[in-house]
N, C-alpha and C positions, 0 to 999 in steps of 0.2 A: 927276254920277255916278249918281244916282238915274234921270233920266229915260234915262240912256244905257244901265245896265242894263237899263230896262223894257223899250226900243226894241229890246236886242238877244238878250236873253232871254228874254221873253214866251213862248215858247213850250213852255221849261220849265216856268215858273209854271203854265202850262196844262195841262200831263203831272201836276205833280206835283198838282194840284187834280182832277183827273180820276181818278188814282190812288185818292186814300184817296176819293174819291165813289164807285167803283165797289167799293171794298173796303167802304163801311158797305150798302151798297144789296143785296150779296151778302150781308154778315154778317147782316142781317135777316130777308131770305130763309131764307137757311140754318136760321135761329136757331127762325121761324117753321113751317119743315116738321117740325124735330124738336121743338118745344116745346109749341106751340100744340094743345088740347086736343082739337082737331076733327080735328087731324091724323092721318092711317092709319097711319102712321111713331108716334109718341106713341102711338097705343092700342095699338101691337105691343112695341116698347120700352120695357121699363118700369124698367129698370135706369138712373139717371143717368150713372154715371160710361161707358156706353157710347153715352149719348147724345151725350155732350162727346167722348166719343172718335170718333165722328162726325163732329161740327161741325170737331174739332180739322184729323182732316186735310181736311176740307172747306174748310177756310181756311187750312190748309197750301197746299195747291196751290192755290188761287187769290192769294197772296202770289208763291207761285214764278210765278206767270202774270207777276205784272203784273212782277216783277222782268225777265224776258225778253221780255218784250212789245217793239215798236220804242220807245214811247215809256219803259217803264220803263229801257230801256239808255241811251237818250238822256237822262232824267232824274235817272240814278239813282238813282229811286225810293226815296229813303228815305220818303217817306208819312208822316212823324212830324216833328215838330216838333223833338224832342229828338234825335232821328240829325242835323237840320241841325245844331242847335245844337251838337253834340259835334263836327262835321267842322269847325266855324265857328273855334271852343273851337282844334285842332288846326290851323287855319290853312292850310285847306283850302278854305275857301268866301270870297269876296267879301261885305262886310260886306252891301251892300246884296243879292245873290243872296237873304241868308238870311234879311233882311227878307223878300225877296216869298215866298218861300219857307213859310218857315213862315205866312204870312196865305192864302196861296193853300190850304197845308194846313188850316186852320182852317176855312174856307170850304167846301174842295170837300167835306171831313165830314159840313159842317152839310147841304150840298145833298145830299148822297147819300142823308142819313137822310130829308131831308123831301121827298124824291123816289116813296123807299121808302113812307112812311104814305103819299102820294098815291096811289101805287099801288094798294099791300094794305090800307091801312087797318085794320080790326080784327085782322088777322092782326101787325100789327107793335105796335099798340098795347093789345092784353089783358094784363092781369098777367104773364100766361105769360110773355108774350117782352118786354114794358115797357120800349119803344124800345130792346133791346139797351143795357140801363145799365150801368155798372160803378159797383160801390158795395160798402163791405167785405160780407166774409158773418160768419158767424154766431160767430168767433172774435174779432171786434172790429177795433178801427180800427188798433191797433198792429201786429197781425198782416198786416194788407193793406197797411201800409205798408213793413213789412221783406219782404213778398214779392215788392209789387211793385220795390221798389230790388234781390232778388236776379235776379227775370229779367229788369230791363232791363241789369243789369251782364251777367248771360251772351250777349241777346243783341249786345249792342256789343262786347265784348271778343273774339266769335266771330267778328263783321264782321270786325274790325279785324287778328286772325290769318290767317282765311281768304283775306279779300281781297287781303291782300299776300303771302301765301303762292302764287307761280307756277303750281304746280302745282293748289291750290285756287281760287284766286281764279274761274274760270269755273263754280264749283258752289256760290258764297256763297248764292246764290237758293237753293238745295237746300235747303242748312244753317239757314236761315233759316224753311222753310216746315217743316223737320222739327222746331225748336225751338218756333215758333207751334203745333202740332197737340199737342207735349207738353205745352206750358205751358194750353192750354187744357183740356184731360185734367185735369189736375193738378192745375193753381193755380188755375183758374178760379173756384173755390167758395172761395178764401180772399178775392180782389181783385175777380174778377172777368176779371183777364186783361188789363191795358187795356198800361201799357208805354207810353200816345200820350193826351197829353192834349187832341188835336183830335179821336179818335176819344171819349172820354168827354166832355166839352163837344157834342160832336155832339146824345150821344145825352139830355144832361140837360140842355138849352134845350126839347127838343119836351115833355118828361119832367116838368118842370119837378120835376130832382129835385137835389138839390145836396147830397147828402150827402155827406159829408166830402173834397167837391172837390178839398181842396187835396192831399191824397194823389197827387194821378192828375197834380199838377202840379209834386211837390216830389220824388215819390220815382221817376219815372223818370230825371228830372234828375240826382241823386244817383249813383243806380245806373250811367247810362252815363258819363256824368263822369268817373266813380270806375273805369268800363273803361279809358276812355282815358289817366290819369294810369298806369294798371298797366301798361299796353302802351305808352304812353314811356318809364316806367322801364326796360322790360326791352329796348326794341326801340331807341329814340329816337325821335324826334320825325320823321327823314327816313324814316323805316322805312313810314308811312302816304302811300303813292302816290297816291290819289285819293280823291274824297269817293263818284265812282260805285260801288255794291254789282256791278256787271256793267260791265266795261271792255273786255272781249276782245271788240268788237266795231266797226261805220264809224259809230258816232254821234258826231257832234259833242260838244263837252266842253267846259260851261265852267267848270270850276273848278278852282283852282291845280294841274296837273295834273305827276304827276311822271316820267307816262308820257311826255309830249310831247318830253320833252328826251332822252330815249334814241335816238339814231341808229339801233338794231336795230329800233323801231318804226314807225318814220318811215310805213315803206311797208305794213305791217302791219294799217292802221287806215285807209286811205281815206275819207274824210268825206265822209258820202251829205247831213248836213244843212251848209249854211254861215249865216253869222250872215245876218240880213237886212240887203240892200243890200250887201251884200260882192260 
């Protein structure tokens, strides 16, 4: 089962590893023009909370990118370890998918940050921007843990409305990249922002910084978890159609799909990719 998902899936694993790479490689960038003290943007801006409100929707929209992108539709791109793990949770994903899945996510992080210092080098690595870490702020570790368990619970339980919601489900991507741009505004000085413990591991291996790690690994889990028990309680269990964040379109799908078995879609969704060797 193992080698047969590899054989037949690989190409996910490679979307979804390419995914959060180009999302840390961005985040850096980004992080680096408005932060970093050399910068023209930074000597003009002197206000924080509108420098975060910058970056915010600057990583807004390149979230909504990749969710639309061919490969994000084909993968759909959760880029997080803990979205697989909640669709996994909900019986949505293939045991083995979420293996490679979340390791592919681990990975394409890590490459995307140390992609990023080869790059810019002192621009990604000064204090200022300090490999894009997450780590609590100046409220403490309690506080960063109960926040980040409340914005990963809103963003999964928004997934999880939206996307089976007909009428929304082709603008979860939106919903998604306008939640990331608030939360980063917002929250980002209590936690940090992270919600992805491949995107915090990314950034504190280069960092070598390990503070209070296990936050970034206990309380998004919590939080989307805790989405997904709220919205079977209230929805059921059949109410969650797919694990893809963008379905309304011809990408291939492999995962327990609830789309597939409706006759009114059949012809709807024409598949531009097929498995390999099919």
């Amino acid at each position: 089962m193992m080698l047969q998902a590899l054989r037949k899936h690989y190409p996910e694993y490679l979307m979804e590893a390419a995914g959060l790479g180009i999302f840390m490689i961005l985040a850096a960038i980004v992080t680096a023009v408005l932060e970093h003290p050399a910068s023209m943007i930074r000597q003009t801006i002197h206000e924080a909370i509108l420098r975060r409100l910058i970056i915010g929707v600057a990583m807004g929209l390149i979230a909504i990118a990749i969710v639309y992108s061919p490969w994000g539709k084909q993968s759909g791109a959760h880029i997080n370890p803990v979205v697989t793990f909640t669709f996994f949770r909900l019986g949505k994903i293939q045991l083995w998918d979420a293996i490679f899945y979340i390791l592919a996510q681990f990975l394409g992080g890590l490459m995307g940050l140390l992609l990023a210092i080869a790059l810019l080098g002192n621009a990604i690595t000064h204090p200022s921007v300090n490999y894009i870490i997450t780590i609590p702020g100046v409220e403490g570790t309690g506080i960063a843990f109960l926040a980040e368990i409340i914005i990963s619970f809103g963003v999964m339980l928004m997934i999880l409305f939206v996307s089976n919601t007909p009428k929304l489900a082709p603008f979860t991507g939106i919903f998604s990249g306008i939640l990331i741009a608030i939360y980063i505004t917002i929250e980002a000085p209590l936690s940090g922002m992270s919600m992805n413990p491949a995107r915090t591991l990314a950034s504190a291996i280069p960092a070598h910084n390990w503070t209070d790690i296990w936050v970034y690994f206990t309380a998004p889990l919590l939080g989307m978890l805790s989405a997904a028990e709220i919205y079977v309680m209230l929805k059921g269990k059949r109410a969650v159609r797919c694990a893809k964040l963008h379905h309304h379109n011809n990408k291939r799908c492999i995962f327990r799909c609830g789309y597939r078995h409706s006759e009114a879609n059949k012809t709807q969704w024409l598949l531009s990719d097929r498995l390999p060797g099919s």
